[in-house]
C-alpha positions as CSV (number, residue, x, y, z in Angstrom):
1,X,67.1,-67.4,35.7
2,X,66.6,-70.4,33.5
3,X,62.8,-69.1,33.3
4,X,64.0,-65.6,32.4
5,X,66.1,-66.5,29.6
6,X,63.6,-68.3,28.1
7,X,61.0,-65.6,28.4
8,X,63.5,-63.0,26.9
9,X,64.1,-65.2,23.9
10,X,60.3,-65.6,23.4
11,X,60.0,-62.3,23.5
12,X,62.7,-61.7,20.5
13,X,61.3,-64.1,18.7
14,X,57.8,-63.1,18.4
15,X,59.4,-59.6,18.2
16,X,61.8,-60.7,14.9
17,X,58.4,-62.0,13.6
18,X,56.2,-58.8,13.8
19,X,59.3,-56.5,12.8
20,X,60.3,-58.9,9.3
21,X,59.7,-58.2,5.9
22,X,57.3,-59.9,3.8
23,X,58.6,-61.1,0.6
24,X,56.3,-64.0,-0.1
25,X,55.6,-62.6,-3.2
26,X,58.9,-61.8,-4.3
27,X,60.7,-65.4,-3.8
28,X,57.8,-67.5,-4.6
29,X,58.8,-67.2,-8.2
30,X,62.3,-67.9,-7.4
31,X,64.5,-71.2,-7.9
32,X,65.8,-73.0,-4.6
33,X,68.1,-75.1,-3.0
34,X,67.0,-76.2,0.5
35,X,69.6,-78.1,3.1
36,X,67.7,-79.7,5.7
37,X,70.5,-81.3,8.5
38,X,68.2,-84.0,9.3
39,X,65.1,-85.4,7.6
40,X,61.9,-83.1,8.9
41,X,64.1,-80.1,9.1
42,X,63.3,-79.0,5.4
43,X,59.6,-79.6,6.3
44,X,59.7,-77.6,9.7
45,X,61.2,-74.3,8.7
46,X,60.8,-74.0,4.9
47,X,57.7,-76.4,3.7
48,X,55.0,-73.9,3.1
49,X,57.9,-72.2,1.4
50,X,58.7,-75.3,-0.9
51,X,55.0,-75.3,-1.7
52,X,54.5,-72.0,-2.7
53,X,57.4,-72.3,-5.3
54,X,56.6,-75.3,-6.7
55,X,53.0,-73.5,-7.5
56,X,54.8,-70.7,-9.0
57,X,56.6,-73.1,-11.4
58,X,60.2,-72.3,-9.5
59,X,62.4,-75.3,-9.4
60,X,63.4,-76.4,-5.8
61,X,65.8,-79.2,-4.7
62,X,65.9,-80.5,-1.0
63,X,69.7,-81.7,-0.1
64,X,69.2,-84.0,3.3
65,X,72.5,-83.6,4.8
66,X,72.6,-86.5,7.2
67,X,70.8,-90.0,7.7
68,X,68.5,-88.9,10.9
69,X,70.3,-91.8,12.2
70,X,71.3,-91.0,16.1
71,X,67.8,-88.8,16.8
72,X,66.6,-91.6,19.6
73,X,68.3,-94.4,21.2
74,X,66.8,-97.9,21.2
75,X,67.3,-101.2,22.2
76,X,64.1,-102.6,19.4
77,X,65.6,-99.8,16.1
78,X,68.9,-99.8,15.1
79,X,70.6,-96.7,14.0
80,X,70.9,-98.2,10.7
81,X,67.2,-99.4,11.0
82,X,66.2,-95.9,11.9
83,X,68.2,-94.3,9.5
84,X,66.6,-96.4,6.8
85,X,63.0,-95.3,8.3
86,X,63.5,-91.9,7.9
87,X,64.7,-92.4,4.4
88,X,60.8,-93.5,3.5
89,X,59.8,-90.9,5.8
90,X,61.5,-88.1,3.8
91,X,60.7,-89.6,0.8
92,X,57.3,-89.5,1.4
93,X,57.3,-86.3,2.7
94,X,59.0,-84.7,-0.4
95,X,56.0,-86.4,-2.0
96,X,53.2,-84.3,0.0
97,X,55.2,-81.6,-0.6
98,X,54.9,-81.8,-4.1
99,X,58.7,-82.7,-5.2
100,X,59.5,-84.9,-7.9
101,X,61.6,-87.9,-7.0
102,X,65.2,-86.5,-8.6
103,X,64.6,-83.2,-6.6
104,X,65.7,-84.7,-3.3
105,X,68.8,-85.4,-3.0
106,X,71.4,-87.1,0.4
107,X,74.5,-85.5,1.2
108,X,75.5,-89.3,2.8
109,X,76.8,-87.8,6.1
110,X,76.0,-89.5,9.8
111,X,74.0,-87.9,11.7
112,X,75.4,-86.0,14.5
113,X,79.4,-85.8,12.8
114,X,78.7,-82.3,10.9
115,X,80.4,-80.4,13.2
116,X,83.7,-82.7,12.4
117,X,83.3,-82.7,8.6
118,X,82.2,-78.8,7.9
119,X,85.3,-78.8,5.3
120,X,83.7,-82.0,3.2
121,X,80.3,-80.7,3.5
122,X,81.9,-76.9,2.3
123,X,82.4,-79.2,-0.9
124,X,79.6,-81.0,-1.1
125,X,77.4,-77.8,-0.8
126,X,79.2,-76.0,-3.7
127,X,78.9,-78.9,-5.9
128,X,75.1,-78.8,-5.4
129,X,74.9,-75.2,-6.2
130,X,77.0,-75.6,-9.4
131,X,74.6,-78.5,-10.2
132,X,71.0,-77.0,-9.7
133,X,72.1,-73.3,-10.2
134,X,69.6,-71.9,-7.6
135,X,69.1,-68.5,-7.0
136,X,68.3,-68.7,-3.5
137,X,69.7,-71.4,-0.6
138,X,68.1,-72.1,2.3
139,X,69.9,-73.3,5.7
140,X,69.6,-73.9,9.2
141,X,71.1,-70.8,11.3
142,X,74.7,-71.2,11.9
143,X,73.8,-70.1,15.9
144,X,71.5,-72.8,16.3
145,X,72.2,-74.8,19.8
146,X,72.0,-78.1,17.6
147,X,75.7,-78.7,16.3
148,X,74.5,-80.1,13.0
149,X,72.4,-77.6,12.4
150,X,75.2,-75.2,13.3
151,X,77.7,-76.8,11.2
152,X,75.4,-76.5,8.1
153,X,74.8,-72.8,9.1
154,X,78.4,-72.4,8.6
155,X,79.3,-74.7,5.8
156,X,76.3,-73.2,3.9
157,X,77.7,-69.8,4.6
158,X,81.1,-70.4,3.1
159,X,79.9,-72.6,0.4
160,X,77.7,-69.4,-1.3
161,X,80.5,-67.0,-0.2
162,X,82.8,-69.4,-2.9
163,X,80.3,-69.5,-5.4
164,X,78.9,-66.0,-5.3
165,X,75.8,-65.9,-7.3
166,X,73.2,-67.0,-4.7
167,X,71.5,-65.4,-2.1
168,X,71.6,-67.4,1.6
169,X,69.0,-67.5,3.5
170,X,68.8,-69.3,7.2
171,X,65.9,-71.1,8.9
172,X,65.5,-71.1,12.7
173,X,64.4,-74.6,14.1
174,X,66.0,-74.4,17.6
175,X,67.4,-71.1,17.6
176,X,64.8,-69.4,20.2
177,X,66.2,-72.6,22.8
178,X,69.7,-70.9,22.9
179,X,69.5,-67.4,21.4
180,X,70.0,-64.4,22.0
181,X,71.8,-64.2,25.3
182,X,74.0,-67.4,23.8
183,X,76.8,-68.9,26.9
184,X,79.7,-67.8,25.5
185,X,78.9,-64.4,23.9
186,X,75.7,-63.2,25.5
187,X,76.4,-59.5,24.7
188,X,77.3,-60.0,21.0
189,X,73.8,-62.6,20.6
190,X,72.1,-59.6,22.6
191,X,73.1,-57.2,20.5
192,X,72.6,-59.0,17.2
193,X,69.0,-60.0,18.1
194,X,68.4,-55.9,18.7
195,X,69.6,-55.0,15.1
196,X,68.0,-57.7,13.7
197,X,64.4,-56.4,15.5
198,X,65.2,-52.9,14.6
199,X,67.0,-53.2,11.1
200,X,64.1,-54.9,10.3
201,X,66.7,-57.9,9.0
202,X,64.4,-60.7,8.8
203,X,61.9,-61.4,6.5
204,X,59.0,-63.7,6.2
205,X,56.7,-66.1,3.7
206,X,53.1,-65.8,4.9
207,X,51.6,-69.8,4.9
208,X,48.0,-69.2,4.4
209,X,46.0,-72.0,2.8
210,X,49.3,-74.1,2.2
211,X,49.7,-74.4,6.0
212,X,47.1,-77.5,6.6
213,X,49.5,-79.1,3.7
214,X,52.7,-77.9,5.3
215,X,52.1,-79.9,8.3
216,X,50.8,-83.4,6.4
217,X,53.7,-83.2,4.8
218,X,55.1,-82.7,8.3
219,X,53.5,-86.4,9.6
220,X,55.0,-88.2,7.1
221,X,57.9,-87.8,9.6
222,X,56.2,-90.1,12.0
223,X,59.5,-91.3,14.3
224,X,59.8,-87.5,14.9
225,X,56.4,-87.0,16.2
226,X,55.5,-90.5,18.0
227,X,56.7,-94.1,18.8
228,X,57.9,-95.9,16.1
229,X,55.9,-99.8,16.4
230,X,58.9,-101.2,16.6
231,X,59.7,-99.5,19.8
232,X,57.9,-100.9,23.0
233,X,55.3,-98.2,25.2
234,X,58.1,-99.4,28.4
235,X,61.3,-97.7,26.4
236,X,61.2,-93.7,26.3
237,X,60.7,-92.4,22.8
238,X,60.7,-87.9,22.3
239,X,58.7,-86.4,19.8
240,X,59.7,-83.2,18.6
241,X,59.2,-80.3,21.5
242,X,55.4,-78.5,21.4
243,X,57.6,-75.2,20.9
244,X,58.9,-76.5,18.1
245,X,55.4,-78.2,15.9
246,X,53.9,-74.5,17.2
247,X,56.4,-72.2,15.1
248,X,56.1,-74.8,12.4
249,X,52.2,-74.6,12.5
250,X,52.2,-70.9,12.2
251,X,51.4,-68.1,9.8
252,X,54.6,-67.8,8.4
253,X,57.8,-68.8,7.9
254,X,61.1,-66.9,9.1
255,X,64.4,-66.1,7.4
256,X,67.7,-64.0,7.9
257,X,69.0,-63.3,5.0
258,X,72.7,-64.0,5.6
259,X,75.1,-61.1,4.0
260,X,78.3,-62.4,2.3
261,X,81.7,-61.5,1.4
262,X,82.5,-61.0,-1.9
263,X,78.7,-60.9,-3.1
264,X,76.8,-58.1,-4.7
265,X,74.5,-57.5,-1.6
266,X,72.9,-54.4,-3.2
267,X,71.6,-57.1,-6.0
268,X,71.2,-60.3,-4.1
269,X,69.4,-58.5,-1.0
270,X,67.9,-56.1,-2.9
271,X,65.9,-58.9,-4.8
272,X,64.7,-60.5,-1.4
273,X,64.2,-57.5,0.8
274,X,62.2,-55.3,-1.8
């Protein structure tokens, strides 16, 4: 069954790719505030995205919402060790991506707590917007099996829902591990995942030549993708899974646009799905 499942959400991925919109042309030109949950997270779902921007003279600011802190377990890296670690990692990162230093900014939250402070990170969402003024937001889907990355989907979506005048857009990262066919609601996921194939409600940002830059930047995430030195070959240490480096290595980049109460759809929408 377990086999199955895994098949059939394969199967909706690759079919939510070939069904999406293309609108790499019409958001390259576009302002942007990207929350990653987790340093690398920016990088996986949205850096070819960050890149074509920057070369189309948008402004973009990356909002790290947590400290990367509680990824591994180890007796040789403390979480605060670790935590400090993927600080240089992002920072670097944001660097091959082409940010400037004040365009990446920390939300201060542990990792792994989201899920028990979505009403502080509601705030600290809104603030950001009011700050940078983006047109468009980009965040992790709010039915991602990752609870942070969850939590953000939902903080994200009732952060632009208060503010009104930006246009939300989600990121998978480990959505096709848990969705559709979700435990809990496995009609409702089905049935979402069908409109979204036929209602054509994704769309896409093609990552041509920026992709070989896109996954550079990607390395500069190095206790995501190998041992750390610190940590002996005798203690286990995860990279991030092959399913996962694929979709980041490929020829585009997905995103739902995420419709809100109280927004002007036919304007905000209209403006992305053109």
């Amino acid at each position: 069954m377990s086999a199955m499942l895994a098949g059939l959400r394969r199967l909706f991925g690759s079919l939510t790719k070939l069904s999406a919109k293309d609108v790499t042309e019409t958001v390259a030109a576009r302002d942007a505030l990207v929350i990653a949950p987790h340093p690398d997270d920016e990088t996986l779902g949205c850096g070819a995205t960050i890149m074509r921007k920057l070369a189309a003279g948008a402004a973009v600011t990356v909002l790290v919402v947590t400290d990367g802190s509680r990824s591994h377990t180890s007796a040789y890296l403390s979480p605060a060790a670790l935590a400090a670690l993927r600080a240089e990692e992002m920072a670097e990162a944001a660097r091959r991506l082409g940010l400037r230093a004040d365009a990446l900014r920390w939300a201060g939250f542990v990792d792994g707590t989201l899920a028990a402070a979505e009403d502080r990170l509601v705030d600290v969402i809104a603030e950001v917007i009011k700050d940078v003024r983006p047109q468009e937001v980009y965040a992790t889907c709010s039915d991602e099996p990752h609870p942070d990355h969850a939590a953000l989907g939902r903080a994200a979506r009732r952060a632009c829902a208060a503010v009104g005048t930006v246009q939300l857009l989600e990121y998978p990262v480990w959505l096709w591990h848990a969705w559709p066919m979700t435990p809990g609601h496995r009609l409702r996921s089905t049935a979402a995942a069908i409109a979204t194939v036929v209602r054509r409600r994704a769309v896409v940002v093609r990552t041509e030549h920026l992709r070989h830059a896109k996954m550079h930047a990607l390395a500069a995430h190095g206790t995501q993708l190998g041992r750390p030195p610190q940590v002996p070959p005798a203690e286990p240490w995860d990279g991030l899974p092959p399913a996962v480096l694929r979709a980041a290595g490929g020829t585009t980049e997905l995103f739902f646009p995420i419709a809100l109460p109280g927004q002007d759809q036919a304007r905000l929408l209209g403006r992305v799905n053109r």
